[in-house]
Structure formats: C-alpha cells, structure tokens
C-alpha positions as CSV (number, residue, x, y, z in Angstrom):
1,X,101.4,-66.1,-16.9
2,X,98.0,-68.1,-17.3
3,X,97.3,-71.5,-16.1
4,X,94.6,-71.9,-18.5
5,X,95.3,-74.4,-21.2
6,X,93.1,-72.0,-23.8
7,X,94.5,-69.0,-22.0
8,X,98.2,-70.1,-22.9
9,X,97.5,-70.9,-26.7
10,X,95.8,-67.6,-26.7
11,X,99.2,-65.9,-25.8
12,X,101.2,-68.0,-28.3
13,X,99.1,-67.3,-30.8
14,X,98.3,-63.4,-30.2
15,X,102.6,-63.6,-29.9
16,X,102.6,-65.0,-33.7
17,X,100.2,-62.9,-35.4
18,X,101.7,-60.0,-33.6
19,X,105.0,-60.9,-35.3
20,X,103.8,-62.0,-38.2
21,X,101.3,-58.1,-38.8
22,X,104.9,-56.5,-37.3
23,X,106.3,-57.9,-40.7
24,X,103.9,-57.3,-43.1
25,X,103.7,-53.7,-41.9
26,X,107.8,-53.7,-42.3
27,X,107.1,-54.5,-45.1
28,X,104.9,-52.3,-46.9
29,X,106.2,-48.9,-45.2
30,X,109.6,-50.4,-47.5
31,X,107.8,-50.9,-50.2
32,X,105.9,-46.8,-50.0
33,X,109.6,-45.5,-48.7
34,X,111.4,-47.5,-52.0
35,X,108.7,-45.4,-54.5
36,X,109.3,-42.3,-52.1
37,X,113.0,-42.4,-52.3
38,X,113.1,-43.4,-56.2
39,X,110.4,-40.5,-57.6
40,X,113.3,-37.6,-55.3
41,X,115.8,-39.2,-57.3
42,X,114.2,-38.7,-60.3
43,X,114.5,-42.5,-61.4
44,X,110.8,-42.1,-62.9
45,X,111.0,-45.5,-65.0
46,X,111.7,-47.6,-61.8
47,X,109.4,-45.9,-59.5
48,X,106.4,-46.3,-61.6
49,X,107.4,-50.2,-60.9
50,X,107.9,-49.6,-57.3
51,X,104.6,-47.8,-57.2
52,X,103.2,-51.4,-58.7
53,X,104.5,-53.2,-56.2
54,X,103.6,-50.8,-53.2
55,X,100.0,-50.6,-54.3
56,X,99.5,-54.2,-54.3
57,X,101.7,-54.0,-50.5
58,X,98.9,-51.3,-49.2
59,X,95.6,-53.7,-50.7
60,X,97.3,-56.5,-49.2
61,X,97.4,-54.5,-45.9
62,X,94.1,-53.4,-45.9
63,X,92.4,-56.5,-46.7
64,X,94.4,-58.4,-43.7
65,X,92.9,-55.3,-41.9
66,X,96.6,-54.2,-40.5
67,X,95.8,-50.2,-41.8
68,X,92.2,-49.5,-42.5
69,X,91.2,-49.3,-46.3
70,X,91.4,-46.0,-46.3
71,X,94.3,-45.1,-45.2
72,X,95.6,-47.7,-48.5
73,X,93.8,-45.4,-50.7
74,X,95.2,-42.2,-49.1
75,X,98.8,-43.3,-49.4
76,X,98.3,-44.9,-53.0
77,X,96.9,-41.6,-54.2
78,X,99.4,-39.5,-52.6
79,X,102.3,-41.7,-54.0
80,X,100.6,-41.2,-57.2
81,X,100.8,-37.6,-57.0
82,X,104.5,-37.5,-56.2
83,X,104.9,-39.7,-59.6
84,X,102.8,-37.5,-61.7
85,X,103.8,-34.6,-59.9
C-alpha cells in the first residue's frame, strides 16, 4: 500500500481507468460477437446494422488506444468478409 499522497491517487486512478478500458473492451468483443452470431444465422439485414455499430465499437477502441489500430482494421475487414461472404 503506498504512503505517498501522489502514489495513492496513482492507484485509484490506474484502478478506474482499468475498470473503465475492462468495459469498453466488454463492450466491443459484444458488439463483433452480435454481427458474428447474426451473419451464422443468416439474419443478413440486421447484421449489416450490427456490423455499423461494431465498426464504430473497434475505431472507438483504437483511438482510446485499448487494441492497436490495426488490429480494428483486421477484425472490421474480416467481419466484412463473413457478411459478404
């Protein structure tokens, strides 16, 4: 535990960012497994909306740096291919 005044905000802090990246990534991995599971049912019209929505989740995660940019584009173009697929 550290006696330093700065050292203690540093924990809090560092404890709600971690929380708060932990969610965001929750987050977008739902958003990626919603298109996933909606393009093997076949539901084409709603997945192409889920895609939306879990391409804007991925650029949000990259530009708050919690997955590299990237690995955003990776993911967005292989969820692409599964919908055109």
């Amino acid at each position: 535990m550290p006696n330093i005044k700065s050292a203690i905000k540093r924990v809090k802090t560092n404890e709600a960012r971690r929380a708060r990246n932990i969610a965001a990534k929750s987050e977008m991995r739902t958003a990626v497994k919603k298109v996933e599971a909606l393009v093997s049912s076949n539901d084409i019209d709603n997945a192409k909306v889920a895609f939306v929505a879990a391409s804007s989740q991925l650029d949000k995660a990259a530009r708050k740096g919690l997955i590299h940019k990237n690995v955003a584009s990776r993911q967005k173009a292989r969820l692409a291919k599964q919908l055109n697929a």
